[in-house]
C-alpha positions in Angstrom: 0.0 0.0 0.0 1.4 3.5 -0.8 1.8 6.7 1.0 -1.6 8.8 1.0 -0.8 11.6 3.3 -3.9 13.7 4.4 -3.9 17.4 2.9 -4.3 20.5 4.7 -7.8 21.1 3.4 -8.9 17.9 4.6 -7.5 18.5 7.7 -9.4 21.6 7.8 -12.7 20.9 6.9 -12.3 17.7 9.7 -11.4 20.8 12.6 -13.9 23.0 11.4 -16.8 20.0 11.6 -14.9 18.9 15.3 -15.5 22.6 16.8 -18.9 22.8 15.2 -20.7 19.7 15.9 -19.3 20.6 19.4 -22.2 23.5 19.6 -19.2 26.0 18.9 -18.4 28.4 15.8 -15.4 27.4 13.5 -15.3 28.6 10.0 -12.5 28.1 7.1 -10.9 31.4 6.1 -10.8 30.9 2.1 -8.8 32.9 -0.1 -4.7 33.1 1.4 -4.4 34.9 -2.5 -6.4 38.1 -0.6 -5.4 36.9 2.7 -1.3 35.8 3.2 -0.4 35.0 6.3 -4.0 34.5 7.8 -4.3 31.3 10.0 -6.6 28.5 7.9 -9.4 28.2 10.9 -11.1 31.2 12.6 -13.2 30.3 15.8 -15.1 31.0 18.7 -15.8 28.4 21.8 -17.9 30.0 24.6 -17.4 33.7 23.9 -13.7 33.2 22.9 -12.4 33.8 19.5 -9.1 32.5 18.1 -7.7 31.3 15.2 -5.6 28.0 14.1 -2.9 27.3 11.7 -3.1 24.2 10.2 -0.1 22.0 9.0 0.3 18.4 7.9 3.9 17.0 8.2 5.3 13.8 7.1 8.1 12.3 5.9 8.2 13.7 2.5 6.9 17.3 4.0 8.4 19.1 6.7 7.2 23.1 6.0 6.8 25.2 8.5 5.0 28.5 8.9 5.5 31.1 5.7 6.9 34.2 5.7 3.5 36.0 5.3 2.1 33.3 8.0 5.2 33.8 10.6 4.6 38.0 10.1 0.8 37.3 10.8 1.8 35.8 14.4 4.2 38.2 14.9 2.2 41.2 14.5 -1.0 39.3 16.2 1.4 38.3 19.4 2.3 42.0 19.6 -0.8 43.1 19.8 -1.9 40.9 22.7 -3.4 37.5 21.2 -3.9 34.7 23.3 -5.7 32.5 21.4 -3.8 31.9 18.4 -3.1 27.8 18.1 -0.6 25.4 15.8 -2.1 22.1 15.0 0.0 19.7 13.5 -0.9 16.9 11.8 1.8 14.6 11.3 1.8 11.5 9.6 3.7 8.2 9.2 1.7 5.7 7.8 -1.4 6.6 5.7 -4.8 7.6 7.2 -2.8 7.7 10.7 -0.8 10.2 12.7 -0.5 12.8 15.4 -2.1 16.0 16.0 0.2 18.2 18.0 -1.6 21.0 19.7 1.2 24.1 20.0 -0.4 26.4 22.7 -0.8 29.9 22.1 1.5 30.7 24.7 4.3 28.2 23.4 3.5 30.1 19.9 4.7 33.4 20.7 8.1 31.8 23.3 8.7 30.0 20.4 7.2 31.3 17.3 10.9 31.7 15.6 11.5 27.7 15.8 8.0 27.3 13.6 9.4 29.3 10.0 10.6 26.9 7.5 11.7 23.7 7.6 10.6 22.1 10.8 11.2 18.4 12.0 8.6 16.4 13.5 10.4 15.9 16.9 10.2 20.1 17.0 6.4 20.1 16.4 6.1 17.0 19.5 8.6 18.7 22.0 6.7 21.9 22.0 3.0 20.4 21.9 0.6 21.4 24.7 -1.0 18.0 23.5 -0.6 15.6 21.4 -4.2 13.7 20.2 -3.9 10.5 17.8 -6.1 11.4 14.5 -9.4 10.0 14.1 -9.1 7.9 17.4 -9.3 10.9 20.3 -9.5 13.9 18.0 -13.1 14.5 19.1 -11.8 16.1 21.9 -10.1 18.9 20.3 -12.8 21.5 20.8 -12.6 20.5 24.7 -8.6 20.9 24.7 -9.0 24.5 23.1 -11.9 25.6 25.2 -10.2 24.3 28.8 -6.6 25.7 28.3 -7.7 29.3 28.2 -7.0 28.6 31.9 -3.4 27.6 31.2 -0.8 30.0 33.1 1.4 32.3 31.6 4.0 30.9 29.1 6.7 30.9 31.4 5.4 28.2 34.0 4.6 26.0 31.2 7.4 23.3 30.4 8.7 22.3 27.2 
């Protein structure tokens, strides 16, 4: 059996449906052309909007966040967001893998280690949590919605 990694707009459209049949809001943001550096998912659980940047790593794929995408952060971090996620999708074996959740506040610590090329053992190091894909990805939403009572970035541990 070959390699059939799941794309980004799969992964998408799977996040999106997790956060909404959850009784919360997500919705895909659609054109990067008018949009660079925009995260893919914009949401809101319980009052609280955010954002998420997809990615889907593998052995063949190891990119990282854009130039437009790591300016986004940057200039979003500055002005005070907290509720800006990573989600990783990464991927061994086809139709399996790893969702590693990179918290907001690990985001802007770290947000230089995310441009370009990144290896796997980067995106799992710095996760807040780490689901396995269609197994205990349901609780996603949950995850999101509960860590907005995380501590500040620098009580959390790497």
């Amino acid at each position: 059996m070959s390699f059939k990694p799941i794309r980004e707009n799969e992964l998408r459209i799977n996040v999106c449906a997790l956060i909404n049949d959850s009784g919360w809001h997500a919705s895909k943001v659609e054109s990067h052309d008018l949009s660079a550096g925009i995260p893919d998912i914009d949401f809101c659980i319980d009052g609280v909007d955010g954002h998420i940047e997809l990615k889907c790593c593998n052995r063949f794929n190891k990119k990282g966040l854009s130039n437009s995408q790591h300016l986004w952060f940057k200039k979003r971090i500055k002005a005070g967001s907290q509720n800006t996620w990573l989600i990783i999708l990464h991927q061994e074996q086809s139709n399996q893998g790893r969702l590693y959740l990179i918290h907001p506040s690990i985001v802007s610590v770290h947000l230089d280690k995310f441009k370009g090329t990144v290896q796997p053992e980067t995106w799992k190091s710095l996760a807040f949590s780490e689901l396995v894909w269609g197994q205990n990805s349901i609780l996603l939403p949950t995850i999101i919605k509960e860590s907005r009572l995380e501590p500040n970035p620098s009580s959390i541990t790497c």
